[in-house]
Backbone as a ProteinNet text record, in pm:
[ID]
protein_1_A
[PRIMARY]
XXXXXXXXXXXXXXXXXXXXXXXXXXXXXXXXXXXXXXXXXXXXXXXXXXXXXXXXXXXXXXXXXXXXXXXXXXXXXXXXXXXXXXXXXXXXXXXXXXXXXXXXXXXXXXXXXXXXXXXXXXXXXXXXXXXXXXXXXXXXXXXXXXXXXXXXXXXXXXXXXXXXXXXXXXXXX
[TERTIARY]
2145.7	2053.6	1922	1864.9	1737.3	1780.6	1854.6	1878.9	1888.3	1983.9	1992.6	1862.2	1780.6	1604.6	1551.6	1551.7	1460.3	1515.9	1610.9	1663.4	1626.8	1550.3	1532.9	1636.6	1759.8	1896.5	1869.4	1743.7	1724	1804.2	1845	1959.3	2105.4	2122.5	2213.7	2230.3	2062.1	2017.9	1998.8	1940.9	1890.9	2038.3	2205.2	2307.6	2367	2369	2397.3	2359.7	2155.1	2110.4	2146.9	2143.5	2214.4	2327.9	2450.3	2511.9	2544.7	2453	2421.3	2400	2279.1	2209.5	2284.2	2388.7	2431.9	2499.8	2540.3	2570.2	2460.6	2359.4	2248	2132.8	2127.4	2018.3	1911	1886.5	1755.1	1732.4	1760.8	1710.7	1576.5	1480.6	1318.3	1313.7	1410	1369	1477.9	1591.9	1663.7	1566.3	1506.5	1448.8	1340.9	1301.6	1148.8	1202.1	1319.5	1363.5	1407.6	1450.5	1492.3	1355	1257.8	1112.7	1123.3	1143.3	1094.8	1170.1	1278.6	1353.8	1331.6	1307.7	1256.6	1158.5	1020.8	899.9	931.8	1019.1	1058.2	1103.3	1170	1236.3	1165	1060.1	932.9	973.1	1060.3	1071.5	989.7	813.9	725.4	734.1	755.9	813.6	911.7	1053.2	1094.5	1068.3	1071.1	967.8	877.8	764.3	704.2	761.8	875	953.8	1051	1109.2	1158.8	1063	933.2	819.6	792.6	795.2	772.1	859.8	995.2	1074.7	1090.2	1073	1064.2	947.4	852.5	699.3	766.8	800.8	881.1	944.3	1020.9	1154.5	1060.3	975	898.2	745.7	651.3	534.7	432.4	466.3	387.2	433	480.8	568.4	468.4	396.8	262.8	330.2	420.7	466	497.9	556.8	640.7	471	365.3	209.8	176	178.9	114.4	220.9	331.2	440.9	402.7	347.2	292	201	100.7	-35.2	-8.3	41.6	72.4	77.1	203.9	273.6	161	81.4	-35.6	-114.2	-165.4	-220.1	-178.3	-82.8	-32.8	-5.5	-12.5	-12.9	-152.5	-235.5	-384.8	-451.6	-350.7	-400.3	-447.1	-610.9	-679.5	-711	-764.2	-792.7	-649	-546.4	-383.9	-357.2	-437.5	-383.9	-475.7	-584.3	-725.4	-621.1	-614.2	-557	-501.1	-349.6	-237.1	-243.5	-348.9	-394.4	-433.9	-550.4	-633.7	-513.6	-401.1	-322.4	-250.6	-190.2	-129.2	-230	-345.7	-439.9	-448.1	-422.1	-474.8	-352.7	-220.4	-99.2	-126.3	-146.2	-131.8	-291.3	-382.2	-577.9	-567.1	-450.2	-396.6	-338.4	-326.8	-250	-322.2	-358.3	-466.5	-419.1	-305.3	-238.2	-290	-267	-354.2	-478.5	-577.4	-703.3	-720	-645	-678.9	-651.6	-528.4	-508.5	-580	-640.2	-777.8	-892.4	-880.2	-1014.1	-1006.1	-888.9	-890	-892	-829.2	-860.3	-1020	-1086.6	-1215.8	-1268.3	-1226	-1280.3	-1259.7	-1173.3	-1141.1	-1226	-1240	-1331.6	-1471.8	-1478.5	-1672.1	-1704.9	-1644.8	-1711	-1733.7	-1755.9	-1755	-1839.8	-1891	-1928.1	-1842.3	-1736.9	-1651.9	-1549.3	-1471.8	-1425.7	-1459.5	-1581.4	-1593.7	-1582.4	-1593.9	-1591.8	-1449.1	-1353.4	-1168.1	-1149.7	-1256.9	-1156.3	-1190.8	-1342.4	-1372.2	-1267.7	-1266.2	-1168.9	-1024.3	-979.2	-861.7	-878.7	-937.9	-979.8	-1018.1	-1087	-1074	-956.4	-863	-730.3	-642.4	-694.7	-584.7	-663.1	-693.5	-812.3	-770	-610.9	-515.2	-447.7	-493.1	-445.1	-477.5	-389.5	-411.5	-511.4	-394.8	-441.2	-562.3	-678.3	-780	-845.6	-826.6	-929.6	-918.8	-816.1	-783.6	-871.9	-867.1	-944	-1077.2	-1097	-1250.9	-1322.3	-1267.7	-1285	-1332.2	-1237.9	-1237.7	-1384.3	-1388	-1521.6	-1622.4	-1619.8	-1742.4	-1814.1	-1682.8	-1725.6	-1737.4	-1713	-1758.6	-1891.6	-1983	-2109.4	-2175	-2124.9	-2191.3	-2243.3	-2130.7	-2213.3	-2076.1	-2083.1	-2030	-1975.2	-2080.4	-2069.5	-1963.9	-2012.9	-1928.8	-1777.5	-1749.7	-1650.4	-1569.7	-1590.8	-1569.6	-1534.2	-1573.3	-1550.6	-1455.9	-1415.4	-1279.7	-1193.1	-1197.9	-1074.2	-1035.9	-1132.8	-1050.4	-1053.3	-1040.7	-1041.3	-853.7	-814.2	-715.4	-575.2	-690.5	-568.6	-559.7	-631.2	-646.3	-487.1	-510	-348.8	-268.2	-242.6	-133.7	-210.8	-170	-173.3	-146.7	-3	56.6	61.1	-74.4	-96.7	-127.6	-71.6	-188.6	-279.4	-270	-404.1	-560.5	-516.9	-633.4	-677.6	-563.6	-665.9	-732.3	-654.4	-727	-917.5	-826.9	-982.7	-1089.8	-1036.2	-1151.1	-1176.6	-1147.5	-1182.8	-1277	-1252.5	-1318.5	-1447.1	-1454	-1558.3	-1695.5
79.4	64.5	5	79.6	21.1	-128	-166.5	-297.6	-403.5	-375.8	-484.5	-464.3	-317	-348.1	-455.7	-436.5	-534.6	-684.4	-719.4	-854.6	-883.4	-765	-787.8	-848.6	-767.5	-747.2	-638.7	-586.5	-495.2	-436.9	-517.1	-439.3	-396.8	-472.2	-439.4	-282.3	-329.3	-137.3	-31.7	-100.3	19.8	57.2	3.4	44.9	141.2	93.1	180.2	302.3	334.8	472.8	500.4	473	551.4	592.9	547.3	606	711.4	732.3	823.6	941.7	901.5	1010.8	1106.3	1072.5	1136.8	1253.2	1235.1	1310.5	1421.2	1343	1397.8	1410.2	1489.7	1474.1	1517.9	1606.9	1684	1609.7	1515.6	1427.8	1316.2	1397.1	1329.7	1188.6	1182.1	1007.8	922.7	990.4	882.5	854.5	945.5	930.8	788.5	809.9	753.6	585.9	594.4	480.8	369.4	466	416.6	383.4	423	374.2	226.1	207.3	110.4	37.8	32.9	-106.6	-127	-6.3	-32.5	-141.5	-93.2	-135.8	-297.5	-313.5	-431.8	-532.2	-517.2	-579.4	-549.2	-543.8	-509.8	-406.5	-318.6	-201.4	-113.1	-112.4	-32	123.1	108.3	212.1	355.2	274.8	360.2	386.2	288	302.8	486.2	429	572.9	731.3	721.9	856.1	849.5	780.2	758.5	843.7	780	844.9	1010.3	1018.6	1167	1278.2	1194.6	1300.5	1317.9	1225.8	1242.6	1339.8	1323.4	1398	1582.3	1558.4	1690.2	1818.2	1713.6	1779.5	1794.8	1702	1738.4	1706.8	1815.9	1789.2	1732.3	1741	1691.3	1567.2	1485.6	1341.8	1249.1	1243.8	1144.5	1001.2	952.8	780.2	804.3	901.8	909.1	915.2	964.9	970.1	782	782.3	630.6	524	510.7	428.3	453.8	568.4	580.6	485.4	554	540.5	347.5	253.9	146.2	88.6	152	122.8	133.7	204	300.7	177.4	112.8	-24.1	-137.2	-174.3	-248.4	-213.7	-109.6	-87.9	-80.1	-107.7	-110.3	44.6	140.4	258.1	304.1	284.6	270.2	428	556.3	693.5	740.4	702.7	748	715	580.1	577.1	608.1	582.7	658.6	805.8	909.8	1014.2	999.8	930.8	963.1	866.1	834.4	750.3	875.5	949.2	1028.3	1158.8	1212.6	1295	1265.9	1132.7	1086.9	1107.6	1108.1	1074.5	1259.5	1357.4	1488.4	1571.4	1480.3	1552	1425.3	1325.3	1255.3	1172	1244.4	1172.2	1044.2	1046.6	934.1	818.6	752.3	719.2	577.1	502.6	394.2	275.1	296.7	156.9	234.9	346.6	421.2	418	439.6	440.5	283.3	176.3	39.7	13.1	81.9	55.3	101.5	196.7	289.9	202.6	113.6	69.3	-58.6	-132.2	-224.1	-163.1	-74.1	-37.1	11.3	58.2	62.8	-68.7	-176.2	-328.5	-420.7	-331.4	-419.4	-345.1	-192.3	-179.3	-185.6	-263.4	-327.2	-195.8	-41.5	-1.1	33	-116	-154	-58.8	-2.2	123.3	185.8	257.9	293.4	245	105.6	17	1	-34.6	-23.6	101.7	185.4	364.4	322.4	324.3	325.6	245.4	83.7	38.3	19.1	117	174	247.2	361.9	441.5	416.1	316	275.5	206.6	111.8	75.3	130.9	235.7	354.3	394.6	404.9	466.7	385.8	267.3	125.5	21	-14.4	-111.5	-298	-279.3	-390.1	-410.1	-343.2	-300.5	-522.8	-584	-720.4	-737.1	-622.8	-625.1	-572.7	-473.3	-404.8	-505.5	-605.6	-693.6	-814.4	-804.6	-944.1	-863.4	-746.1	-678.1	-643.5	-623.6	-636.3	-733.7	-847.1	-970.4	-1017.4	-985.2	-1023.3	-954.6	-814.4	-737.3	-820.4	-881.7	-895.2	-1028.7	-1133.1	-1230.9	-1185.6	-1134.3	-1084.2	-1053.8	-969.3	-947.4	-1033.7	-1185	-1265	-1308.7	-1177.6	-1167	-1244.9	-1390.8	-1481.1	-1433.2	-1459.8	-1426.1	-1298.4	-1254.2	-1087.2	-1112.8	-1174.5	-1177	-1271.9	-1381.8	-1491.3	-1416.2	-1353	-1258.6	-1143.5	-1124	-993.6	-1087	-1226.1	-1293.5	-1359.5	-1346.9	-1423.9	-1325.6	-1164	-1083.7	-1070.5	-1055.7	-1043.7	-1187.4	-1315.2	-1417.2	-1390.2	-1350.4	-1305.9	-1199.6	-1137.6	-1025.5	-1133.6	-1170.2	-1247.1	-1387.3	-1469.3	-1635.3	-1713	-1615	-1697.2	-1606.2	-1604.7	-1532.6	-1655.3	-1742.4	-1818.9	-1808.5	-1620.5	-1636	-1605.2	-1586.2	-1562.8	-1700.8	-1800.9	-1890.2	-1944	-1938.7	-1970.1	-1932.1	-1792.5	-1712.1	-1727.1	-1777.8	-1832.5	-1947.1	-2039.5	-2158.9	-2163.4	-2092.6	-2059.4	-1997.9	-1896.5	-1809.2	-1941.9
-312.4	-200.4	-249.3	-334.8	-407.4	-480.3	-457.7	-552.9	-418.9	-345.7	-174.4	-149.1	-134.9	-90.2	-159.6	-305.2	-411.4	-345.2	-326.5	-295.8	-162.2	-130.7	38	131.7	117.5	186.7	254.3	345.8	417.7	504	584.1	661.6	628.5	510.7	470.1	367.2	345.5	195.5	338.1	462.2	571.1	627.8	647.3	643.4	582.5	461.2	340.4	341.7	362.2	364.9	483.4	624.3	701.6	658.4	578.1	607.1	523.1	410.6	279.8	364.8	448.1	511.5	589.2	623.9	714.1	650.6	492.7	406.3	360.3	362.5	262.5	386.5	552.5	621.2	556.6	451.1	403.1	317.7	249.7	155.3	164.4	141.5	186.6	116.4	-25.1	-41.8	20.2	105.8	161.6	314.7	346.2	484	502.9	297.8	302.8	249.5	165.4	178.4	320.8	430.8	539.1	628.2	646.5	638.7	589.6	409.4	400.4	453.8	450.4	509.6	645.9	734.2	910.8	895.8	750.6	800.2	756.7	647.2	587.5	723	765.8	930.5	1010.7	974.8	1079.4	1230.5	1188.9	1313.2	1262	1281.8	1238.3	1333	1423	1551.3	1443.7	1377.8	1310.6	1201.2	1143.8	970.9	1014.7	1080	1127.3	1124.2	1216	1224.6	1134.2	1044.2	909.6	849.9	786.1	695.4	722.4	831.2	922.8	907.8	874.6	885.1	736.8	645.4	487.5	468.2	539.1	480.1	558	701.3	719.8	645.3	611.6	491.9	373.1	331.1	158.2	230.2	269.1	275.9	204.1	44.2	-58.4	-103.9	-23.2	-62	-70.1	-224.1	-181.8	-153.7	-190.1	-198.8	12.6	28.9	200.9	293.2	229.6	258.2	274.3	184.5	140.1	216	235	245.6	444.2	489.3	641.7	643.9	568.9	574	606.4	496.3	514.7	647.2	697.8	794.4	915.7	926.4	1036.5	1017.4	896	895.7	953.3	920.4	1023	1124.9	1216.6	1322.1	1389.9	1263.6	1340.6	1401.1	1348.2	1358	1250.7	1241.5	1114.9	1082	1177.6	1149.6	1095.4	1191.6	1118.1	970.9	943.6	824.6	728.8	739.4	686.6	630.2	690.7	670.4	603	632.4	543.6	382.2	363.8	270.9	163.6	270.5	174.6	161.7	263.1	237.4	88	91.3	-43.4	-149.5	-166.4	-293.6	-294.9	-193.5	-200.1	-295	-245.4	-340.4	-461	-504.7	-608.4	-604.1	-669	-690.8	-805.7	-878.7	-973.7	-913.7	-788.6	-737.1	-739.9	-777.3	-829.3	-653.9	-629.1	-475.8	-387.6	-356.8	-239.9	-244.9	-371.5	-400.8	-320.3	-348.1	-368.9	-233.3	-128.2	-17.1	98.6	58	133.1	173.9	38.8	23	90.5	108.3	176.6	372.8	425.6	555.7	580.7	433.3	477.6	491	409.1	418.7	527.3	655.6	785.4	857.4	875.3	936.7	931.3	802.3	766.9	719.3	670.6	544.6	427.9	370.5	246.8	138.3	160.9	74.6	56.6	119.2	114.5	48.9	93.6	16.8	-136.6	-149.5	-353.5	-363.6	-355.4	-382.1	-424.5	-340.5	-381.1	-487.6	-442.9	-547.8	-700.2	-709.3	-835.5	-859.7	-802.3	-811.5	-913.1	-792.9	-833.2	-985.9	-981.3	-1146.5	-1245.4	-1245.5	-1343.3	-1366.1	-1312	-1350.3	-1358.9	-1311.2	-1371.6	-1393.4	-1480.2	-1533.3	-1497.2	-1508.6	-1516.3	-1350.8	-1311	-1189.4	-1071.2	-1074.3	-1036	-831.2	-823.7	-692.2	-626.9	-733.1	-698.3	-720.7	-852.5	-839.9	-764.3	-651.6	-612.2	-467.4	-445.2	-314.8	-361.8	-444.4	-473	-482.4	-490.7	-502.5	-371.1	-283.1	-109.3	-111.5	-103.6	-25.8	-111.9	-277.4	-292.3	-205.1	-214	-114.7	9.8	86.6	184.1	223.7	108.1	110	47.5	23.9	-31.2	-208.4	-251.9	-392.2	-470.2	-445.7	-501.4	-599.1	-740.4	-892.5	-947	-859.2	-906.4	-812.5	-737.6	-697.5	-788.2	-809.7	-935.5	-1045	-1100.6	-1211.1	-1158.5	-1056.6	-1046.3	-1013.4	-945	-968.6	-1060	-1168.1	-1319.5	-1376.8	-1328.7	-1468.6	-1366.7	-1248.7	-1179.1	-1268.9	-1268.6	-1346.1	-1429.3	-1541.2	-1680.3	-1699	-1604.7	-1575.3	-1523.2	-1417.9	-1334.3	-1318.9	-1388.5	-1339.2	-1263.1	-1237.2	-1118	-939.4	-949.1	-805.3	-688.5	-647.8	-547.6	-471.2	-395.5	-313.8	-399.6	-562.5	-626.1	-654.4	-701.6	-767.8	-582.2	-504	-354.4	-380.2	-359.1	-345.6	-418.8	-560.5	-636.9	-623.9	-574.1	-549.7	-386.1	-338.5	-219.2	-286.5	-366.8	-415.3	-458.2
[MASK]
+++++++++++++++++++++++++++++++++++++++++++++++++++++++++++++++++++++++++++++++++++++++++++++++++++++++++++++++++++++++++++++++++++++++++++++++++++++++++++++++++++++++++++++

């Protein structure tokens, strides 16, 4: 199943765990796997009660937390996912993509104080981490502070070279 997901054969890995599940209903990572592939085929509707019923069955499921929380973003339900962002970081404070994904829903709703808070955060505990500096990068251009944004997207290529929306973003910067 995890291997048709990676190939993004979604419906074919979201088949499969149904029909695991039906073996295994209490099984919180088949629930949370069936999430991803909903949210993957963009049925964010079930993805949702997928995640719900994984966090159900295992309340402390920080990835079934975070893998919502996501989903609640793209649904533009920013307090829903606010929560289940900070629920995931409350069972797992190491969690450096939640730190980093927090910080980007604080960066849509413009509060960017908030936003660097996470994605310090997150960089303290992953220094290498490509994607904090490819989002820290965004908020710094955002507030105009060019230079410093220039510098988190070449410390981001410095890790990954072959990103295109960084060298974008730095060329924009």
């Amino acid at each position: 199943i995890i291997a048709l997901f990676s190939d993004n054969k979604l419906q074919e890995a979201l088949d499969k765990v149904k029909t695991l599940t039906k073996s295994f209903p209490e099984d919180s990572l088949l629930h949370n796997i069936t999430g991803a592939c909903y949210a993957g085929l963009g049925q964010l509707g079930s993805a949702v009660k997928s995640y719900e019923k994984a966090i159900e069955i295992k309340p402390d499921y920080a990835k079934a937390h975070y893998n919502l929380a996501g989903t609640y973003h793209e649904l533009e339900k920013m307090d829903d996912s606010i929560n289940s962002y900070k629920r995931s970081l409350e069972i797992d404070p190491d969690y450096a993509e939640a730190h980093n994904n927090l910080g980007n829903v604080f960066q849509d709703l413009g509060r960017l104080d908030e936003a660097f808070e996470c994605f310090e955060k997150a960089l303290a505990i992953n220094p290498d981490y490509v994607e904090v500096h490819y989002s820290l990068g965004n908020a710094l251009t955002e507030q105009g502070q060019c230079n410093d944004a220039i510098a988190s997207y070449q410390k981001a290529l410095e890790i990954n070279p072959n990103y295109p929306a960084l060298h974008n973003n730095l060329g924009n910067a």
